[in-house]
C-alpha positions in Angstrom: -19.1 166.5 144.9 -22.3 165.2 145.8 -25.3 167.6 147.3 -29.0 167.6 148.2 -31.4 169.5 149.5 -34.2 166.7 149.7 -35.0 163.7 151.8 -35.2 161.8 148.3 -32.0 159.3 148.6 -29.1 160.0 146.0 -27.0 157.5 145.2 -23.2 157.0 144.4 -22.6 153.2 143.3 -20.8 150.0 141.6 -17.8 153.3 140.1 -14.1 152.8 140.3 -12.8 156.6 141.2 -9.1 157.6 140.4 -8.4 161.2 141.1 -5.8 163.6 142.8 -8.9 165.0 145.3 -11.5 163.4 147.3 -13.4 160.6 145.0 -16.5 161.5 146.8 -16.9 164.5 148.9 -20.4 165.0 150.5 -20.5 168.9 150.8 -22.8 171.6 152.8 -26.6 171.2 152.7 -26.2 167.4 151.9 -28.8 165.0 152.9 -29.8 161.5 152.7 -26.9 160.1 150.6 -26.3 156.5 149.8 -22.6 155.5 148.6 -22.3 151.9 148.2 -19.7 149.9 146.2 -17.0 152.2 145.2 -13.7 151.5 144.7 -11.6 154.5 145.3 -7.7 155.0 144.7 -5.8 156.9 143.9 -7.4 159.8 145.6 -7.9 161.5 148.9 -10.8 158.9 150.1 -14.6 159.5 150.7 -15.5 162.9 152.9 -17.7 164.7 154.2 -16.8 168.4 154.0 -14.8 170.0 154.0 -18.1 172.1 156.1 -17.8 175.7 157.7 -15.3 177.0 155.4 -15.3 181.3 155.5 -17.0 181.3 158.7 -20.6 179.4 156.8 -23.1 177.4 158.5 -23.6 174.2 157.1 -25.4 170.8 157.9 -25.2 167.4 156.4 -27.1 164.3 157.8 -28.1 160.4 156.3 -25.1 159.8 154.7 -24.3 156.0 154.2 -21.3 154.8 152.9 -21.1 150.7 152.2 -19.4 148.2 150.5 -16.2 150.5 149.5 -12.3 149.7 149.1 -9.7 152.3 149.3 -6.6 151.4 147.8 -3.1 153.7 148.2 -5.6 156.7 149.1 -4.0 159.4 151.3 -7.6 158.9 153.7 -10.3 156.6 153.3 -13.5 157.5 155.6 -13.0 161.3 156.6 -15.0 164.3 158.1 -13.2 167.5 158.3 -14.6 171.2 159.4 -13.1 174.5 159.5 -12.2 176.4 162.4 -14.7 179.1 162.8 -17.6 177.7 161.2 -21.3 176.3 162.2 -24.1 174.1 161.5 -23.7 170.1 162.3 -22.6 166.7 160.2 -24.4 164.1 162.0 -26.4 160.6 161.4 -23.1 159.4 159.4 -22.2 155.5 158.9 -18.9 153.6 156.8 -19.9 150.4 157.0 -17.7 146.9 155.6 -14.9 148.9 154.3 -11.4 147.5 152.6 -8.0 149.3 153.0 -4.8 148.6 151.1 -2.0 151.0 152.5 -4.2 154.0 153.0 -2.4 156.5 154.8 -4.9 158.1 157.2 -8.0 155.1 157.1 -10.6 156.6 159.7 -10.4 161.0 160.4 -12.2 163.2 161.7 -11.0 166.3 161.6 -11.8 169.7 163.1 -9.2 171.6 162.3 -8.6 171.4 158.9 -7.4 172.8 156.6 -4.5 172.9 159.2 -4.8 169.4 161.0 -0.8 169.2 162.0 -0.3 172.8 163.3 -3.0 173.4 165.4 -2.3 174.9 169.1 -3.9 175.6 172.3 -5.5 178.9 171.1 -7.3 177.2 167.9 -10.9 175.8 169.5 -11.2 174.2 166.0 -14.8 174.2 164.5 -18.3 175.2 166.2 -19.9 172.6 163.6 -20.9 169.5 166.0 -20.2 166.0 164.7 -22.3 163.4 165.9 -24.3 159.8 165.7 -21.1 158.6 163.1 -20.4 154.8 162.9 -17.4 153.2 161.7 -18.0 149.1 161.5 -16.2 146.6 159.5 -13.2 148.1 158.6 -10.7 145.8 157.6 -6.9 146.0 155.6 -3.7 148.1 156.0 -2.7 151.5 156.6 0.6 153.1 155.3 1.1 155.2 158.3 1.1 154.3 162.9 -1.9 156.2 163.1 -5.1 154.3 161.9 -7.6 156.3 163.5 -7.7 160.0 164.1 -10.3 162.2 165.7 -9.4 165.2 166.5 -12.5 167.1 167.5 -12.9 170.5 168.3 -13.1 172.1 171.9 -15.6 174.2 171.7 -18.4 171.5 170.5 -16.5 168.2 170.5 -17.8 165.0 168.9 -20.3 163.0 170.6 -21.4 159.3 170.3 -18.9 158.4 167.7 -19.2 154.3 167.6 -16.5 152.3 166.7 -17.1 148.0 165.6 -15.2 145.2 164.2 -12.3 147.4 163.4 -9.2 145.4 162.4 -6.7 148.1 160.6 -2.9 146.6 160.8 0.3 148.1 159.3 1.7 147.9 155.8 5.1 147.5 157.7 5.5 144.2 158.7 6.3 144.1 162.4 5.4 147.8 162.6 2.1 148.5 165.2 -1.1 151.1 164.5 -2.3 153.7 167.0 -4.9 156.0 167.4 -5.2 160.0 168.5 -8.3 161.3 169.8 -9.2 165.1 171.1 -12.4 166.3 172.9 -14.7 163.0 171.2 -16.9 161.0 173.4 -15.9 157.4 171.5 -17.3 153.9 172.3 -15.3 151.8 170.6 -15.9 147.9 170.3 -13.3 145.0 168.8 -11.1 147.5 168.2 -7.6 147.0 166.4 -6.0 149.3 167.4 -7.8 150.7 170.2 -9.0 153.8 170.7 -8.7 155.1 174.6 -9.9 158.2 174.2 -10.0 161.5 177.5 -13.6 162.5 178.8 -14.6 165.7 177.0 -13.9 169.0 177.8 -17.4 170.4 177.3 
């Protein structure tokens, strides 16, 4: 886990990561965090969070993530929040990033811990994600859906930017999708593409 209460950059770099969690995981009260060159796998990917756990208020902002590879991870470049928490993640970039058969490649996720369960009645977080950029992701995902963002709909996600995304399936012949909740997404040269509702707030 990687924390910091000053505007002094840290820095994460040139580290192969193997693990059964996260490889990196940026956690509350995190600033100004510069992760470049790290090869991750196996592992859970690079996140940020998980914030707003028991209810806490938490911010994170300036993290930069460069230069990484994810190989077999179960995610590569995630946010996740917990329902019933506050504060903010924003100010957020994964920039020229390599995938070999990573299952979930670009999340965010606002109703973690239970992502796959969540109902009508679950708002999801009140910790606001936004100014994240995703540009330059390139490889192969093990799963159909490349790129999830499943924000909450109490705060949603706002100005989420998406470039020179080219994520195909590990499954010859087999096509990658994208889900989307409550996120206000522009989303540029785009594979797959990301078509995303107008949010509710």
């Amino acid at each position: 886990m990687v924390s910091s209460y000053q505007t002094q950059p840290k820095f994460c770099h040139d580290s192969h990561i193997g693990t059964g969690d996260d490889c990196v995981a940026i956690i509350g009260d995190s600033s100004f965090i510069n992760i470049t060159n790290v090869s991750c796998g196996p592992g859970h990917g690079i996140s940020v969070g998980s914030l707003g756990g028991g209810g806490t208020h938490n911010t994170v902002e300036e993290i930069h993530v460069s230069d990484c590879s994810f190989s077999g991870t179960m995610n590569g470049a995630r946010i996740k929040t917990w329902p019933g928490g506050s504060g903010y993640a924003k100010k957020i970039s994964f920039e020229q990033i390599t995938l070999t058969e990573v299952n979930n490649p670009i999340v965010i996720d606002q109703f973690y811990p239970n992502t796959n369960v969540y109902s009508s009645q679950d708002k999801g977080s009140d910790v606001e994600v936004s100014d994240v950029t995703y540009m330059g992701f390139q490889g192969s995902t093990a799963s159909k859906i490349a790129i999830s963002l499943r924000c909450s709909d109490s705060v949603g996600c706002t100005n989420i930017v998406l470039s020179q995304i080219n994520i195909t399936s590990a499954v010859p012949g087999d096509e990658t999708s994208s889900v989307c909740n409550n996120v206000h997404v522009i989303c540029t040269d785009c594979i797959p593409p990301v078509n995303c509702p107008s949010l509710k707030i």
